[in-house]
C-alpha angles and dihedrals in degrees: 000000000000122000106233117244113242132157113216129220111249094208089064136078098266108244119201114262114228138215124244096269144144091261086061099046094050091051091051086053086050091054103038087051094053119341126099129203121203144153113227132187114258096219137328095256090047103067088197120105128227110226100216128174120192134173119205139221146186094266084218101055097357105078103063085065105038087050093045118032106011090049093039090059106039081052089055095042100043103026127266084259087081109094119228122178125168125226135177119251129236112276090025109257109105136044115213120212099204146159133181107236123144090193096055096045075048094054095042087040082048083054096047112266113147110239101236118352114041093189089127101025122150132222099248118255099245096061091066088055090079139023093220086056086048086047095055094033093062101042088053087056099049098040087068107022102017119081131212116210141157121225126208120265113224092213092048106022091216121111100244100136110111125214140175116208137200124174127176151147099237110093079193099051087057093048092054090045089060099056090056090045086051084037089062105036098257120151112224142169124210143201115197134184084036107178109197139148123279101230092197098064126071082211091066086220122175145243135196107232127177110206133206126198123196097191139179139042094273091056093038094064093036089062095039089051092045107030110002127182129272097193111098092215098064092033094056090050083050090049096041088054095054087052104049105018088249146035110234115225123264105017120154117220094248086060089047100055087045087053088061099042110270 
């Protein structure tokens, strides 16, 4: 693989470059699902801006992946010189993995991320150059913003029918998912110009999604056999509903692993 050129700011803490490697594309797909990269003013008074990526995660089942794996490779790609802390995050529900860098929002901004918004992002070039990039770009992504979940069957009411979802608000974004997803043999279905409201807000205002579904068993070990999941949460309901045939509805992490044994 290349290593991507990139001039760094000298005025920075020097991050490692990395090459175009799984690692990488894993991370993008990490960023793109739920990171965020912006540049924000210090103070009124101080006219400089602090160059900050985060990533965010559910503060109840969230945190074990964003403190391990996330933080584990983001240390090997960029270099252990690069500072993350967690916070929580106001009103309690999420926990942020973040660091203030201006050469790193520079590198991720170099790739193609979009620096605040990401409502029109693209998936960046390089990650259609190889499957295995593709692979690892598209585990990284579910694992944050995809969601695994098993829907009851009407002959065995037991929730046993297994579905991958994505949801965003890139068009862009879906379009590009469904060429991987084409890429790697899966079988998918899509909804796209979704208008729905949007929960978070007391306005009720709307957004515009477009929704893929990876759905069935045999998609579902296809995908477990060739991209898998990090995240401890998907991966536990995968695991639940080997053991038991199914993977009953509502259950918290902490009920899962106990579940398997541990």
């Amino acid at each position: 693989m290349n290593r991507i050129d990139f001039v760094q700011s000298s005025r920075s803490r020097q991050i490692t470059v990395p090459y175009i490697c799984e690692d990488l594309a894993e991370d993008i797909g990490i960023q793109i699902g739920d990171g965020c990269i912006g540049r924000y003013k210090r103070s009124k008074k101080d006219g400089s801006l602090n160059s900050v990526v985060t990533v965010v995660g559910d503060l109840k089942e969230g945190g074990y992946y964003l403190k391990t794996t996330v933080l584990h490779l983001k240390k090997r790609l960029y270099g252990s010189g690069i500072n993350f802390k967690t916070y929580r995050n106001i009103g309690g529900k999420t926990i942020v993995l973040y660091t203030s860098s201006k050469n790193l929002v520079n590198f991720y901004e170099h790739l193609g991320l979009p620096v605040g918004p990401k409502n029109n992002i693209n998936i960046p070039k390089f990650i259609f150059q190889d499957k295995k990039l593709q692979i690892a770009f598209i585990r990284g992504l579910a694992d944050t913003d995809g969601c695994l979940s098993f829907r009851i069957n009407k002959s065995t009411k037991r929730h046993d029918r297994p579905v991958i979802r994505f949801a965003t608000k890139s068009k862009t974004l879906a379009l590009g998912m469904c060429k991987i997803f084409e890429n790697l043999g899966f079988t998918y279905s899509k909804c796209l110009d979704v208008r729905r409201y949007d929960t978070r807000y007391k306005t009720r205002e709307y957004s515009v999604i477009h929704d893929l579904y990876v759905s069935g068993k045999k998609n579902l070990e296809k995908w477990m056999d060739l991209v898998g999941f990090s995240n401890i949460v998907p991966l536990t309901r995968y695991r639940v509903y080997r053991k038991l045939g199914y993977c009953p509805p509502g259950t918290t992490l902490k009920h899962r692993l106990e579940i398997l044994g541990g």
